[in-house]
C-alpha positions in Angstrom: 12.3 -70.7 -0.8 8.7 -69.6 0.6 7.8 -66.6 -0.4 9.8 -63.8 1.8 10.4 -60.1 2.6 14.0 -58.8 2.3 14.0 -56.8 5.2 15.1 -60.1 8.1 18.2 -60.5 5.8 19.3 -57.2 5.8 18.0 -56.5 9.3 20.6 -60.1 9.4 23.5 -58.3 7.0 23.9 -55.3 9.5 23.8 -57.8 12.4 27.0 -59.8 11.1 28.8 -56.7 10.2 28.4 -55.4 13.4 29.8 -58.6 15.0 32.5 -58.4 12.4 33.8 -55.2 13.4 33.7 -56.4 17.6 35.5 -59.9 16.4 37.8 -57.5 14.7 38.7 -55.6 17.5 39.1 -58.5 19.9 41.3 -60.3 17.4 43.6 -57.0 17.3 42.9 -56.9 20.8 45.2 -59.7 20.9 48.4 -59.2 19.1 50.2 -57.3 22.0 49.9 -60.8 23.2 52.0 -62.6 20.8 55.1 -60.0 22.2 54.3 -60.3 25.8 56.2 -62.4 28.4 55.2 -66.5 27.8 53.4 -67.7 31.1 53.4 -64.8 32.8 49.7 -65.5 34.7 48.1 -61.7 34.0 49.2 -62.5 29.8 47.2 -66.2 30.6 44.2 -64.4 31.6 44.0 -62.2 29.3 44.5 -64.4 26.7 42.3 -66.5 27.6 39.3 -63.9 28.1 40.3 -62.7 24.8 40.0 -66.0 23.2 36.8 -67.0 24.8 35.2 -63.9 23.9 36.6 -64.1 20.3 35.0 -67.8 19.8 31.7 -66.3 22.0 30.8 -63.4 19.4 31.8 -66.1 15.8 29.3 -67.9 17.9 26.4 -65.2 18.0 26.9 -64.7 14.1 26.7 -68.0 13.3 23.7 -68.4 15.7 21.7 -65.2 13.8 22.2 -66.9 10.6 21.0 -70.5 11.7 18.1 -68.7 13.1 17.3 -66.9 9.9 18.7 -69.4 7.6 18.5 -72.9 8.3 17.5 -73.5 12.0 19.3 -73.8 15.2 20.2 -77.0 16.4 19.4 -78.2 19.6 20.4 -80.7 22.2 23.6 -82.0 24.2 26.5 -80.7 21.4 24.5 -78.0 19.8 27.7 -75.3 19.4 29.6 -78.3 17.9 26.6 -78.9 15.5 26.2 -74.9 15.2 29.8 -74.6 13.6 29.3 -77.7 11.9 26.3 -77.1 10.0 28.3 -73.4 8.8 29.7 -75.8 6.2 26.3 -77.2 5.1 24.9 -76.1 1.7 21.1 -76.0 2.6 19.6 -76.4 -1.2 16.9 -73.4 -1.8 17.8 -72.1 1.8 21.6 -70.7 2.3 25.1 -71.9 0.8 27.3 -73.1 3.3 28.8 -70.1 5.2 32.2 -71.7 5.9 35.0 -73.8 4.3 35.3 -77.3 6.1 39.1 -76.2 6.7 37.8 -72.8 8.7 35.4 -75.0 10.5 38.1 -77.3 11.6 40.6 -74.2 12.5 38.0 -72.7 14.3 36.6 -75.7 16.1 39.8 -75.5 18.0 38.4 -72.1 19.3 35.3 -73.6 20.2 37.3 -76.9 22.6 39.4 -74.3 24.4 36.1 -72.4 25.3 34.3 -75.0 27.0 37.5 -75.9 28.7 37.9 -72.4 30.0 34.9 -72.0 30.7 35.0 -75.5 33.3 38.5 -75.3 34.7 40.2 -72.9 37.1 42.7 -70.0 35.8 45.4 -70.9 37.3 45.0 -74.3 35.1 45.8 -72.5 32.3 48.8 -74.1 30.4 51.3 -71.5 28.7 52.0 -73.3 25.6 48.8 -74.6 24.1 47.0 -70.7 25.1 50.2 -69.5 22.9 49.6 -71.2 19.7 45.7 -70.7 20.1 47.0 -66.7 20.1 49.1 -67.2 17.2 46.4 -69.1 15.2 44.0 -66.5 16.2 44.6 -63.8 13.4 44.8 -66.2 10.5 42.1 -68.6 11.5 40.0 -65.1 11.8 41.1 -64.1 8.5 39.6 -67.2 7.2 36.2 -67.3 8.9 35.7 -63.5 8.1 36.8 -63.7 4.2 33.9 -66.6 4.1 31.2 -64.6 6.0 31.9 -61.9 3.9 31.1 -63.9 1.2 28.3 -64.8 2.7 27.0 -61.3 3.3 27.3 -60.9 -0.7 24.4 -63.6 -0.7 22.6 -62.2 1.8 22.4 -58.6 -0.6 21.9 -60.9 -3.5 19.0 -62.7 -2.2 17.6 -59.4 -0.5 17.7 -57.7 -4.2 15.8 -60.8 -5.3 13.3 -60.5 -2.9 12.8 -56.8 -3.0 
């Protein structure tokens, strides 16, 4: 690694924990959702708001890191590639920030976005919404045990540096 000061990856620490603690909030956000009435339309939109927000902010971590640590990448499919490259082990650069099972779990967050995001809400289908809502807090449990990990690497290599 070229020669660096620590201050970007702390500057990058306090930038993830704060997105950690909004994810957090939008995940518990959520849970009244898991007792609401299935397909009432006001519990679809909010759902799906919730959920596209969710994915929205994992995004903006994982695009700080890339940005710091390994570059963003670019082109038609970039937020595919962006989750996908969470996985990567970049040799002298970062370890991978994510399992290849979180990537998968939260890759399902990342399809129901861009569908959201191009359809119509009163397209929204009850039952796939439903189980994206019940995956939510696990799959976030996941992704935020490995970026907490991650941020132990982050201190590590800031002490290094320092």
């Amino acid at each position: 690694m070229a020669e660096r000061s620590p201050r970007p990856l702390l500057r990058l620490a306090a930038e993830l924990r704060s997105e950690l603690e909004y994810i957090d909030r939008t995940v518990s956000d959520a849970q009244p959702l898991l007792l609401s009435v299935p397909g009432e339309r006001i519990t679809l939109y909010a759902s799906a708001a919730l959920l596209d927000t969710f994915y929205t902010r994992v995004e903006k971590a994982f695009r700080r890191i890339a940005a710091e640590l390994g570059g963003l990448p670019e082109g038609h499919g970039w937020q595919r590639a962006l989750l996908e490259n969470m996985a990567l082990d970049i040799p002298e650069v970062r370890p991978a920030v994510l399992s290849v099972p979180t990537v998968k779990a939260l890759s399902r967050f990342l399809s129901f976005r861009h569908r959201f995001r191009n359809l119509y809400l009163v397209e929204l289908e009850p039952a796939p919404l439903a189980t994206l809502v019940q995956e939510l807090a696990p799959s976030w449990s996941s992704a935020r045990a490995e970026i907490e990990n991650f941020l132990g690497f982050l201190g590590r290599l800031a002490d290094e540096l320092d």
